[in-house]
N, C-alpha and C positions, 0 to 999 in steps of 0.2 A: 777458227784455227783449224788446219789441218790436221787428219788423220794422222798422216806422215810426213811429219815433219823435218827429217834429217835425210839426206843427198850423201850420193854416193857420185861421185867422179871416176871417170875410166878412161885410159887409152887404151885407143885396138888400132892394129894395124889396120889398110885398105884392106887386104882380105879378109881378115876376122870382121872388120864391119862390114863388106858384103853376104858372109858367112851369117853372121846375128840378124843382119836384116834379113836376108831372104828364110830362116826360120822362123822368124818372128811372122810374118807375113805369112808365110803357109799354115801358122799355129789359128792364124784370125785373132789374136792378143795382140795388148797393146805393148809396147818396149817391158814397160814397168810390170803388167801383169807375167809376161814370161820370164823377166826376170825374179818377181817373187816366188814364180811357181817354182823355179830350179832351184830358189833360196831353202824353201821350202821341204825341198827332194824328191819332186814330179819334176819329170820330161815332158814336156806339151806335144802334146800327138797333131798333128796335121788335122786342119779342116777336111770332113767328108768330100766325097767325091758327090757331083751332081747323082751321079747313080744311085749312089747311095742314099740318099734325101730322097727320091723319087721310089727306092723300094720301099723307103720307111713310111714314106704316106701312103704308099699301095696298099701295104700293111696295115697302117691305123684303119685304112677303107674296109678293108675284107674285116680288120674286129667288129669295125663296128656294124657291118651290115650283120654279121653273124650276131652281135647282140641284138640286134632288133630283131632277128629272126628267133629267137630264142624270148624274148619278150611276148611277141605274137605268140608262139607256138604255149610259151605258160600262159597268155589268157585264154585260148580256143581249147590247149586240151590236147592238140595232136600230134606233139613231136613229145621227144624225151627230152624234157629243157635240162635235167645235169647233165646230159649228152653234149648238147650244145654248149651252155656254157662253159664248161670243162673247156672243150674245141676254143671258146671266145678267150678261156684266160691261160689256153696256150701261147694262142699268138703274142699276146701281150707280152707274156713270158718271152718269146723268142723278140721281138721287139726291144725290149729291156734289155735283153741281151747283148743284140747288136750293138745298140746304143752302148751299154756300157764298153766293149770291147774296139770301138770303133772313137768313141768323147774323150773316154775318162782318161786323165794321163798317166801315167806308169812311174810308179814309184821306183829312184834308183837308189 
């Protein structure tokens, strides 16, 4: 048996359904998930831009080279590894950030 069981029926004009589609399509959701999200009371933010995917794995790159460097340096002994990791779970922090200001959708 399904989750969701009960259907909802809708006319939209031509415009209004190229309006919902090309939202929906930009969201990367499917009909049904953007429309629960709005049921809900999120606005679906838009798919990241390629750039944006590409600074974000720049980024997971730099944490985590800096965690390895901060690994190394606490078994040898020769760096200030709270120094570094500090620096390591800044990134992440701005990471998380981005992420959440760029994904999560906007409550109306």
């Amino acid at each position: 048996m399904r989750k969701r069981p009960n259907r909802i029926w809708c006319h939209l004009s031509d415009d209004e359904l190229l309006d919902f589609n090309r939202k929906v399509k930009k969201s990367g959701l499917t009909r049904q998930a953007y429309i629960r999200s709005l049921i809900n009371g999120y606005t679906p933010k838009e798919l990241p831009s390629f750039d944006y995917l590409a600074m974000a794995k720049q980024l997971h790159a730099i944490g985590n080279n800096i965690h390895q460097i901060a690994t190394r340096a606490n078994a040898t002994g020769f760096f200030m590894v709270n120094e570094y990791e500090q620096y390591m779970n800044d990134v992440y922090d701005a990471i998380a950030r981005i992420e959440k200001a760029i994904l999560d959708p906007e409550k109306h």
